[in-house]
C-alpha positions in Angstrom: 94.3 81.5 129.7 93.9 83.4 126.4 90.0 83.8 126.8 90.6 85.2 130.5 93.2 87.5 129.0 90.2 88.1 126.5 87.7 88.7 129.2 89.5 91.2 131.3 90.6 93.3 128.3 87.0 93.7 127.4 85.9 94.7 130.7 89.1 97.7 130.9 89.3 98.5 127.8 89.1 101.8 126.6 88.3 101.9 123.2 90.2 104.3 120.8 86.7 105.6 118.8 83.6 106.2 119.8 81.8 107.8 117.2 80.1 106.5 114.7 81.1 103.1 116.1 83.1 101.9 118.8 87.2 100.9 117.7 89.0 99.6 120.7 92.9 97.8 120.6 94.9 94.9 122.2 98.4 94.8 122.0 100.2 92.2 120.2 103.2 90.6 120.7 104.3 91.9 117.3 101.4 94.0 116.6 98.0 95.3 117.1 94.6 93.9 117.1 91.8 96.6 116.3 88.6 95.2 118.0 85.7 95.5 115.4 82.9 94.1 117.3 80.4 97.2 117.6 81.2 97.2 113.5 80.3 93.4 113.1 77.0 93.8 115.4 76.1 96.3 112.9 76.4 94.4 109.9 74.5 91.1 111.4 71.6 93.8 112.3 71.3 95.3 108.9 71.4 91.5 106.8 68.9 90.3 109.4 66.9 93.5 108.8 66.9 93.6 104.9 65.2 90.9 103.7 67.2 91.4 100.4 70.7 91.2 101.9 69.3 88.3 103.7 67.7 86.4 100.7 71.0 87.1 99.3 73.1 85.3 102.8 70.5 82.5 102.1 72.0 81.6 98.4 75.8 82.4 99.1 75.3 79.4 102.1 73.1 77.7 99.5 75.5 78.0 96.9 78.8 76.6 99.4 76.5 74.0 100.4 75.9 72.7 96.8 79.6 73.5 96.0 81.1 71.2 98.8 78.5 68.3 98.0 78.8 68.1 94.4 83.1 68.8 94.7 83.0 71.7 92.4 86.4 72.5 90.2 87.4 75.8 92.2 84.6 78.5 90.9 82.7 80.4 93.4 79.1 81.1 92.7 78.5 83.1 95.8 81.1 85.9 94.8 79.0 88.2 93.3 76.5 88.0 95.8 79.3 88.2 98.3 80.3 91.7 96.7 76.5 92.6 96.6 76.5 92.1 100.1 79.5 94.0 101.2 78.0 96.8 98.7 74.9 96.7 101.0 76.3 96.6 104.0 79.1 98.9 103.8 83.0 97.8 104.5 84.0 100.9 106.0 84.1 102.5 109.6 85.4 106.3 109.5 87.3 108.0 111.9 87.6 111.5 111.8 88.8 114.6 113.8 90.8 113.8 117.1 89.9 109.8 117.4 91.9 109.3 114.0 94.8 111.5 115.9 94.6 109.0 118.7 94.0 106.4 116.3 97.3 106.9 113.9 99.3 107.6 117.6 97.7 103.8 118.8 99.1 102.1 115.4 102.2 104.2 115.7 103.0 102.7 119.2 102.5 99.0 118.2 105.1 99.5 115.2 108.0 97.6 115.0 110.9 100.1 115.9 113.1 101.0 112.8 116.9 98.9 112.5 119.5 100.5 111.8 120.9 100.2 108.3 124.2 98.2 108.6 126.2 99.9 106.4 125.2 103.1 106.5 126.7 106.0 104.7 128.9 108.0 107.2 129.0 111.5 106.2 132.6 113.0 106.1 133.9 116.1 107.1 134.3 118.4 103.9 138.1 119.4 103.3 139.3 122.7 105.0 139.9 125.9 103.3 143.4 127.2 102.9 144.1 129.4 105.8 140.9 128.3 107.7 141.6 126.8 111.5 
């Protein structure tokens, strides 16, 4: 049921930003999911396209591999070229001008509504004036 759901929101959706790359949403039960695919395309493309980042996805699956088969203590040797690979890549997709208007209003919708404070300070009338009615 959840990948029909998943299905038809992809065909009707319409996406939030469209420039530089394509942002859409899906409400959440308690939330909002911000649909990153056009983003994710993007940074398959470039690895595959720089042989650097590549050779550099090659020893961080490497490394795990060796990691899990020898039942290292805990330390990562792939995290630096994890970083050197987010570096290269890029971890950021802006929004500017009127998509991050429509953007911020999009988040804004999906956020919880705010309780009231029980006990809350009641503000008291100040005490009258001689003479005043």
């Amino acid at each position: 049921m959840n990948r029909i759901r998943l299905i038809l929101h992809r065909l009707f959706r319409r996406p939030v930003i469209t420039d530089p790359m394509r942002i859409t949403t899906r409400r959440l039960a308690d939330g909002l999911a911000l649909d990153l695919e056009e983003y994710c395309t993007y940074v398959i493309e470039t690895i595959a396209d720089d042989e650097d980042l590549l050779n550099q996805l090659l020893e961080v699956v490497e490394d795990r591999q060796n990691a899990r088969a020898h039942r290292h203590d805990g330390w990562e040797p792939e995290q630096l070229l994890v970083e050197n690979l987010a570096a290269g890549v890029g971890t950021e997709v802006r929004v500017r001008g009127e998509a991050l208007r429509r953007l911020g209003e999009r988040l804004l919708s999906a956020a919880p509504k705010p309780k009231p404070e029980t006990g809350a300070v009641v503000r008291l009338p100040g005490q009258r004036q001689a003479g005043a009615a």
